[in-house]
MARKEPA-849459 format. One record per residue (C-alpha): x, y, z; residue in one letter. Coordinates in pm, whole numbers, padded with zeros to 5 digits, always signed. Example, Ala and Ser with C-alpha at 12.3 -4.5 7.8 and 13.67 -1.06 7.14 Angstrom:
BEGIN
+01230-00450+00780a/+01367-00106+00714s/
//
This chain:
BEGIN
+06820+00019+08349x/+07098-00051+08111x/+07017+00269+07920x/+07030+00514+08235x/+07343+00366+08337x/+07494+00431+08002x/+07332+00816+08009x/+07531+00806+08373x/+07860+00710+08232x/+07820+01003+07947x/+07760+01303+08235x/+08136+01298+08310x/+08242+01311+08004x/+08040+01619+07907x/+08149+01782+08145x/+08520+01744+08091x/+08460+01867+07746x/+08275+02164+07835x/+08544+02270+08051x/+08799+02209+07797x/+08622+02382+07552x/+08546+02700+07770x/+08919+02667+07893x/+09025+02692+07487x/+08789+02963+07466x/+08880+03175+07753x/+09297+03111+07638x/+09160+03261+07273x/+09052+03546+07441x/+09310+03662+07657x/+09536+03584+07391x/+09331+03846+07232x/+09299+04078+07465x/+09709+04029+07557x/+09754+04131+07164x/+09506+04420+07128x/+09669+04581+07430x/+10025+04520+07325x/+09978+04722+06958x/+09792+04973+07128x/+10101+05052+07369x/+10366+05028+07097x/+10151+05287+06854x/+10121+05480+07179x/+10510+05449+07251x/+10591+05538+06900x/+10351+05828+06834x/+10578+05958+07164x/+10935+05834+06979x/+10999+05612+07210x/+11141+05351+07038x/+11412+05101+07125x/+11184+04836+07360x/+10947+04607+07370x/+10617+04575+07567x/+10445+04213+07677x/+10137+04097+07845x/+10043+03871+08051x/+09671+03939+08111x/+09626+04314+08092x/+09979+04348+08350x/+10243+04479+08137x/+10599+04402+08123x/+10854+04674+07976x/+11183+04522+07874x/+11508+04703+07685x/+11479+05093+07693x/+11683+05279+07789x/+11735+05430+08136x/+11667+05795+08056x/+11323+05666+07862x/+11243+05361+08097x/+11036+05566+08315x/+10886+05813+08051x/+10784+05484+07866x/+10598+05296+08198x/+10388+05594+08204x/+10303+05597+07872x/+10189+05238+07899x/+10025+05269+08208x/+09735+05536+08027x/+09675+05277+07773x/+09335+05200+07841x/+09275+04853+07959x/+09612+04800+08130x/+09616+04734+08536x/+09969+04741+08599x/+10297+04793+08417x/+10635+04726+08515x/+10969+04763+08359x/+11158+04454+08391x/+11459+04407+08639x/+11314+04606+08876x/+11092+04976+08855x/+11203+05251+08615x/+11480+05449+08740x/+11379+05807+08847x/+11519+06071+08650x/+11776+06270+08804x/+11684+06610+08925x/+11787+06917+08726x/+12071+07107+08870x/+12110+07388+08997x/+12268+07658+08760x/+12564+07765+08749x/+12560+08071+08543x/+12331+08259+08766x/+12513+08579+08897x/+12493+08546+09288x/+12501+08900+09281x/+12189+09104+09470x/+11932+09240+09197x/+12014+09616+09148x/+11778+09897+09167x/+11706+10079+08778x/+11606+10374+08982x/+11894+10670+09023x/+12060+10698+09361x/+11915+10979+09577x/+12119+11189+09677x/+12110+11422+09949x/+12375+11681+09929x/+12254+12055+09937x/+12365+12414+09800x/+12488+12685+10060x/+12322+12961+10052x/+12441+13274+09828x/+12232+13575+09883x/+12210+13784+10185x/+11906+13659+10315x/+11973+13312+10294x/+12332+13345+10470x/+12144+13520+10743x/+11901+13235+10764x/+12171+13002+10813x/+12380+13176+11084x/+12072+13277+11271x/+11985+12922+11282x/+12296+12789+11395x/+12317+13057+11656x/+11982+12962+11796x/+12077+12593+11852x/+12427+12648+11963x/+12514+13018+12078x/+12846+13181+12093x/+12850+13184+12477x/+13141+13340+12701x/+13269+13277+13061x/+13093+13487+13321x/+13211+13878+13350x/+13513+13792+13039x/+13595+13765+12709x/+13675+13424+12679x/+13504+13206+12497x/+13372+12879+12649x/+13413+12531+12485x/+13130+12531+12365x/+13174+12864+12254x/+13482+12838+12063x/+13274+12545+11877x/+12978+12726+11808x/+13224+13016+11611x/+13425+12750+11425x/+13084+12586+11277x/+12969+12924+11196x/+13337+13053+11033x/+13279+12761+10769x/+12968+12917+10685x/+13060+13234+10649x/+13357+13133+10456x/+13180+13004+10183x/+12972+13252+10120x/+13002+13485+09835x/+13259+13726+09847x/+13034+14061+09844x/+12885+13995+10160x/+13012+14110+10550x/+12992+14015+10878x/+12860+14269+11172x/+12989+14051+11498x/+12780+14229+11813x/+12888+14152+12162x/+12569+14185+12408x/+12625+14253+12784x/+12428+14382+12995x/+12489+14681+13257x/+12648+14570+13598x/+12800+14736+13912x/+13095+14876+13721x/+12815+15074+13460x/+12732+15138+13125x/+13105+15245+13041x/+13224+14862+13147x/+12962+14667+12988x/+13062+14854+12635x/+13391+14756+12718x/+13330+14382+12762x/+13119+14350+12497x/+13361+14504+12236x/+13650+14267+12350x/+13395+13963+12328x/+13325+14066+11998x/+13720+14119+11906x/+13756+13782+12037x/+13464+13587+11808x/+13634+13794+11519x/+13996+13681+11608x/+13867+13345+11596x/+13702+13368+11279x/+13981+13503+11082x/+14208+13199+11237x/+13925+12973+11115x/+13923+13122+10754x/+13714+13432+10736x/+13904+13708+10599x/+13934+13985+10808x/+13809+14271+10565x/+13437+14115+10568x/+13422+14098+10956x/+13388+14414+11201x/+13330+14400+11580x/+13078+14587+11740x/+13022+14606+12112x/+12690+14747+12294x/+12650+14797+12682x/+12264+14617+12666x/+12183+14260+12660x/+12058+14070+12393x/+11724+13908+12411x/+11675+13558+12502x/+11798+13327+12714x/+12201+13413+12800x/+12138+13733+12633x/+12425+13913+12792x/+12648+13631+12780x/+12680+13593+12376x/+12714+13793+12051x/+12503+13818+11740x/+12621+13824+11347x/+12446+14057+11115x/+12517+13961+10673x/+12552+14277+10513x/+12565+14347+10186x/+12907+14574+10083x/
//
């Protein structure tokens, strides 16, 4: 009995020593692992010339002390893909985010400009017969020289019809002429009245020209007792371009 009571007394003292011994071994190897991880993330900070700092573990958390601002955060990172490390901190407090570029001031605020030439959108009066004729035939059509009712005077809109057309005609070259017709057509007082009116409506359009610019040499009037055809054909006159 003496002898198992003595075996009895010995258990507790094993055990102690095991645990002492396991506690010495498992110290050894985070010691170990603590240094392995700490000269992997200084190579790793210095291959990225970093320098300047220092890097502890405790465990496999990591604790970043003296860089400076601008590299504190560039350097946690760095440390943090070390493989084998859980957490990494810089110490007094997280790494300060860098600041955010700003904007430039350089830049032109001016709005991009277009390479491409301007287009323009002026255009040539006409020079040759035809082409005058053309032109004054088109004005006429949208806004006729128009008189008041059994008279030779024009009517406002008249007057502005044979201004537009005088700048025309002005312009053109030199060797051309202007036939001005005045259209009426045959009432009670006969054919002999009608020619009448229409040669004093067509005095009146050339009166008005020559004020507006046309000389008078390239214009002649021209009066006919028939209306012209058309809408308001006996209430306006016609311009033929002639060639000199």
């Amino acid at each position: 009995m003496s002898g198992v009571r003595g075996w009895l007394r010995l258990i507790p003292i094993a055990v102690l020593v095991t645990a002492v011994l396991a506690g010495v071994a498992t110290l050894v190897r985070a010691d170990g692992i603590e240094t392995d991880l700490a000269g992997r993330s200084r190579s790793a900070l210095a291959a990225a010339g970093i320098t300047g700092g220092d890097v502890t573990f405790s465990g496999r958390q990591a604790t970043l002390s003296g860089f400076r601002a601008e590299q504190a955060g560039r350097a946690l990172g760095i440390v943090q893909g070390v493989a084998g490390v859980e957490s990494a901190r810089v110490s007094g407090g997280p790494a300060p985010v860098p600041p955010s570029p700003a904007p430039s001031t350089t830049a032109s605020s001016k709005p991009p400009t277009s390479s491409a030439p301007p287009t323009t959108t002026s255009s040539t009066p006409p020079t040759d017969r035809a082409g005058v004729q053309d032109e004054v035939d088109g004005q006429l059509a949208d806004a006729p020289i128009t008189f008041k009712p059994d008279s030779a005077q024009l009517t406002p809109e008249g007057t502005q019809a044979a201004r537009a057309i005088a700048k025309l005609l002005a312009a053109a070259p030199n060797s051309l002429r202007y036939r001005i017709t005045g259209h009426v057509g045959e009432g009670p007082g006969g054919r002999a009245a009608a020619v009448r009116l229409s040669q004093s409506r067509a005095r009146a359009v050339v009166r008005l020209l020559t004020a507006s610019g046309v000389p008078a040499s390239r214009l002649l009037a021209r009066g006919t007792g028939t209306a012209a055809p058309g809408e308001g054909g006996d209430r306006r006159v016609e311009i033929t371009v002639e060639e000199r």
